[in-house]
N, C-alpha and C positions, 0 to 999 in steps of 0.2 A: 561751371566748375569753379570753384571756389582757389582765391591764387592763393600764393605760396606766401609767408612772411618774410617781409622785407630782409635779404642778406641769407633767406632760406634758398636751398633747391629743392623743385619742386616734390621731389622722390622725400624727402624727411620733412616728418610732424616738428615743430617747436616742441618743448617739453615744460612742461607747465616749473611753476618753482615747488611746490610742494616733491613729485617728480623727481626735480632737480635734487634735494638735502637727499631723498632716499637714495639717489643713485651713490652719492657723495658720501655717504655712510656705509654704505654696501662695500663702494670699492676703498676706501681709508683699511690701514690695518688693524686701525678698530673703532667698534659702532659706536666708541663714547668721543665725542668731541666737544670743543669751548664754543660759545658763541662765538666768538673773535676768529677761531677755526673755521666754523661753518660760515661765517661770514667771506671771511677771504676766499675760500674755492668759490662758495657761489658768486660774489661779484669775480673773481675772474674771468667763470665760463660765463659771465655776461648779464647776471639778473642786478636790477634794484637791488639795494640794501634794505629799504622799507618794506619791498614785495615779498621779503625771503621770511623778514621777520614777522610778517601777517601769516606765513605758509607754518613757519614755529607755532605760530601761536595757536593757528587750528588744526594742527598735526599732535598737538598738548595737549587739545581740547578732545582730540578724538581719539586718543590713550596712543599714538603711531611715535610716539616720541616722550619718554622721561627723563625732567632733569633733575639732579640733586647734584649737588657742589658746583652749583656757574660750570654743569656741562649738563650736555645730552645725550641719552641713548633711545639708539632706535629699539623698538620693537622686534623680541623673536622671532614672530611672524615675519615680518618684513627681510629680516635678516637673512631667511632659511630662501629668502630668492636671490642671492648670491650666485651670481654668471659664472661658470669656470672658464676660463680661457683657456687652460690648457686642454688638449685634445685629447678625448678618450684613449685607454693604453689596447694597442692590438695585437692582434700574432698572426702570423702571415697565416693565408688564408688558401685554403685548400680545397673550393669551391662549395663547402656544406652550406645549408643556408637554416638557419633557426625558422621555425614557424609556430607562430601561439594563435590557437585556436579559444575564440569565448566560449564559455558551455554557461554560464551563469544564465537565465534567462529569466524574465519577470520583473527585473530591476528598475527602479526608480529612476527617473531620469537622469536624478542628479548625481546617482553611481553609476551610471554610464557614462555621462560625462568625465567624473572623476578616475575610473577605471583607463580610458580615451586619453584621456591626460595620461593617466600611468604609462603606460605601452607607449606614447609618443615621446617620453620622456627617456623612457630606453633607446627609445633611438628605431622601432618598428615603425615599417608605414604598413597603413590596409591594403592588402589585397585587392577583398572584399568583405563586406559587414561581418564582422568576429573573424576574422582570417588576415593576421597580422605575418609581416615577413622581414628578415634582413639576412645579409652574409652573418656566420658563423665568423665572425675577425676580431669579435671585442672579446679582450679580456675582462668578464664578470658574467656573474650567476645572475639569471632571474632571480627576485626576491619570493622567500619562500612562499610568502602569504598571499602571493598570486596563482597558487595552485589552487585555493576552494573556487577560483571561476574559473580557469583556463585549462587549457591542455597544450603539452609543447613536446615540439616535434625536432628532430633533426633531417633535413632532406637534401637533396639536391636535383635541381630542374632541369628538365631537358632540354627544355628551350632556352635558346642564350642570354645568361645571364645578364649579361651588358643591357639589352632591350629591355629584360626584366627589370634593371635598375631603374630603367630609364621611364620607365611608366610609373613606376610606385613612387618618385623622388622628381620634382619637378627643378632637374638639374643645370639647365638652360636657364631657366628664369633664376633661379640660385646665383646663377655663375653673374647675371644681368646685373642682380641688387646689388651682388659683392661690389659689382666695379663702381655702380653707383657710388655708394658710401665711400669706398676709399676715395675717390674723386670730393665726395663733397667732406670730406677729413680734412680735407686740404682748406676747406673754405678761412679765409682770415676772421669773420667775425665770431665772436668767440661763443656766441650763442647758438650760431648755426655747426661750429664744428662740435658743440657740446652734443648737440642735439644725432648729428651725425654716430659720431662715437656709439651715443644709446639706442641708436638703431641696430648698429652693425653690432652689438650686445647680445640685442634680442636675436639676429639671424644667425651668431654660431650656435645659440642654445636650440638651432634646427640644423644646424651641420651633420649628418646620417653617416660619418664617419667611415666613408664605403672605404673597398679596395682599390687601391691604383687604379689597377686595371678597368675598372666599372668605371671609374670617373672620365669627365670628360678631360681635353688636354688643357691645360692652364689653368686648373682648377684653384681657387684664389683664397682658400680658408687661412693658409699660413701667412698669406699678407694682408691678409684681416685682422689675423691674430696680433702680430707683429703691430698693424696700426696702431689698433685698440691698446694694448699693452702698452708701447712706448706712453700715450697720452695716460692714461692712469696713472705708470709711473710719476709722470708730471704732477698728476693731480696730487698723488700723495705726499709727492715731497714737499707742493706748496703749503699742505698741512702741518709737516714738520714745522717749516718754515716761522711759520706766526710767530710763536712766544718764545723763539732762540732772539 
């Protein structure tokens, strides 16, 4: 098994520096920064200065980044993977459960995947292969254009929905990595808490947004949130920071 870098815990990947500017553009209140800017976040969360300006130079080269006027913008692309932190809006919950069934059949792999991606993006897990489920709690509509493959259902299961949660949401292991990451947030070197941070990023944008009730006790999304948030805030104000 391959170890962990130095001042890492084992549970969180390093983030490479190219990685790094994307994350740092992402979460700034906006995608155009100085160099002097992009410089200062990324040595504070911990990179070379020379290693970041190599990550410019072939993030330039690869269109992921335009400059004009001694600043940089990221890419739309890139842009449109912007984490919400805040937590889906919901309405209390009266046991119905949403069910989208696929009917599209024949498709290319690579719209199945992208379909896959859709539905997990809403916040459905699979049942079984085309037989997606969740509580009826989020406020929002399916998107229209998902009606030419699917079918959607309004139901409620007879068997208990708690276990039902509990099979489709691997909510134990959820609860594990939360604590993981907050734990290593805490870490003082400033590369491995950056790195932290963008882990526990990527795990709310799989938070399933259940009901109380269905969750387990000590459920840890709002002090993830909370981590995560306080440190951006930091991040962004070091941004200000620079050129006052």
């Amino acid at each position: 098994m391959k170890s962990a870098a130095p001042g890492f815990d084992a549970q969180v990947r390093p983030v490479s520096a190219r990685s790094a500017v994307v994350r740092i553009l992402i979460a700034a209140e906006s995608p155009t920064m100085t160099s002097s800017e992009i410089c200062a976040a990324t040595t504070a969360v911990g990179y070379p200065e020379t290693t970041v300006r190599v990550a410019v130079s072939r993030m330039m080269a690869a269109g992921e980044l335009v400059r004009e006027h001694r600043a940089y913008t990221l890419d739309p692309a890139l842009r449109a993977r912007r984490t919400e932190l805040a937590a889906p809006p919901v309405r209390p919950w009266d046991g119905d459960w949403e069910q989208v069934v696929v009917t599209a059949a024949g498709r290319p792999s690579a719209e199945r995947a992208a379909l896959r991606a859709r539905l997990l993006s809403l916040r459905l897990a699979e049942l079984r292969e085309g037989v997606w489920l969740r509580p009826a709690n989020l406020v929002r509509a399916l998107p229209a254009d998902l009606a030419a493959a699917t079918l959607r259902f309004r139901l409620r299961p007879v068997e208990d929905p708690t276990g039902l949660a509990a099979a489709l949401w691997p909510l134990a292991d959820w609860t594990a990595r939360a604590h993981a990451l907050l734990d290593a947030i805490e870490n003082p070197d400033p590369a491995a808490k950056f790195a932290a941070v963008s882990a526990a990023l990527d795990l709310l944008t799989t938070d399933p947004a259940l009901p109380a009730v269905l969750l387990p006790d000590n459920w840890p999304v709002e002090d993830l949130r909370a981590a995560t948030s306080t440190y951006l805030t930091w991040l962004r104000r070091l941004g200000r920071q620079v050129d006052t």
